[in-house]
C-alpha positions as CSV (number, residue, x, y, z in Angstrom):
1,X,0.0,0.0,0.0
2,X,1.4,3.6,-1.2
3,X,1.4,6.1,1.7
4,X,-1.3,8.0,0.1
5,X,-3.7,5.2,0.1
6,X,-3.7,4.5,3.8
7,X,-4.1,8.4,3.8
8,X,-7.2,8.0,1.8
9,X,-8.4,5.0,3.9
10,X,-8.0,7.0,7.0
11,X,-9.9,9.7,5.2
12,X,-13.0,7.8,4.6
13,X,-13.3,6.2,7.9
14,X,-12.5,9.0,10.1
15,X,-11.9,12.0,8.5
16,X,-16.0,14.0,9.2
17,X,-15.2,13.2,12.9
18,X,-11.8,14.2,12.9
19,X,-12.2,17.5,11.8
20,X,-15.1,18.1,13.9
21,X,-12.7,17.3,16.9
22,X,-10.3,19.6,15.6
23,X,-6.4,20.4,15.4
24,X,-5.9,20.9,18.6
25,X,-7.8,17.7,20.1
26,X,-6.8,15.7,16.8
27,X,-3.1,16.7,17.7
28,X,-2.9,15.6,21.5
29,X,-4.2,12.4,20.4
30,X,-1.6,12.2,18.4
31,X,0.7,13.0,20.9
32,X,-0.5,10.0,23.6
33,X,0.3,7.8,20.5
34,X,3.8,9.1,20.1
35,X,4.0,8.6,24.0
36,X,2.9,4.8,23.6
37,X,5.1,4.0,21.0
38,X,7.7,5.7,23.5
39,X,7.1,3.0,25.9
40,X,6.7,0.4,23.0
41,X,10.2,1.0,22.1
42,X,11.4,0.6,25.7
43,X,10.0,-2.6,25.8
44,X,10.3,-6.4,24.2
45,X,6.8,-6.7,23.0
46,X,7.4,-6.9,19.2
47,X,3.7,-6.7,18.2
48,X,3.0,-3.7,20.4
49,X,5.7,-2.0,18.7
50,X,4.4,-2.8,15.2
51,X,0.9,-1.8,17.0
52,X,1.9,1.7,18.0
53,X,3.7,2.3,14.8
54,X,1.0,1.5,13.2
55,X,-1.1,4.1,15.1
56,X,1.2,6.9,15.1
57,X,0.8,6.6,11.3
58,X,-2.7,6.5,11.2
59,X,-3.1,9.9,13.8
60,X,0.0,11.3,11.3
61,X,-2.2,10.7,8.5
62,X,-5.7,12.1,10.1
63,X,-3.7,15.3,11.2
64,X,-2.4,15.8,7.3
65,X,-6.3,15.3,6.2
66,X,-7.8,17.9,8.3
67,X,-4.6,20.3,7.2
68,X,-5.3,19.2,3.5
69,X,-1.9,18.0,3.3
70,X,-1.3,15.3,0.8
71,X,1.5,13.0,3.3
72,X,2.9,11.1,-0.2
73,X,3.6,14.6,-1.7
74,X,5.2,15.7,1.2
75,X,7.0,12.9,1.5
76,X,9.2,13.6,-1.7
77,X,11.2,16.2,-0.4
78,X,13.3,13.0,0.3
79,X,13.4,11.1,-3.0
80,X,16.3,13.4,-4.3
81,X,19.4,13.6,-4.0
82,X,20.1,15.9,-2.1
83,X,17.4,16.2,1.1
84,X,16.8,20.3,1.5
85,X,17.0,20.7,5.4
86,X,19.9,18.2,6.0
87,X,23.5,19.0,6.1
């Protein structure tokens, strides 16, 4: 699956709620993901990891809808060469 078709999954499952909810409550649930996947990482539990990776991607992806960011375009800055922003 191309990054922009989990984006579009995510879209059509969640997206009318999500941006009812908003960026700033959309965002802090983001946030308690990346704080799972923080204690994921300290851990053993392979599938948990895999788990909150997972979910981190999918509150990434919900955050780029209701900001009408396309995450695959995005994402291109690092196909070159030469990655602006890196030194």
């Amino acid at each position: 699956m191309h990054i922009r078709e989990f984006q579009r999954l995510i879209s059509k499952r969640y997206e009318k709620r999500d941006r009812q909810r908003g960026m700033p409550k959309t965002f802090m649930w983001f946030v308690e993901e990346v704080g799972e996947l923080s204690t994921a990482l300290a851990g053993k539990d392979q599938k948990n990891k895999e788990a909150e990776f997972a979910d981190c991607l999918a509150w990434l992806c919900t955050l780029a809808n209701i900001s009408d960011v396309d995450l695959e375009k995005a994402c291109k800055k690092y196909s070159g060469n030469r990655v602006k922003g890196f030194k």
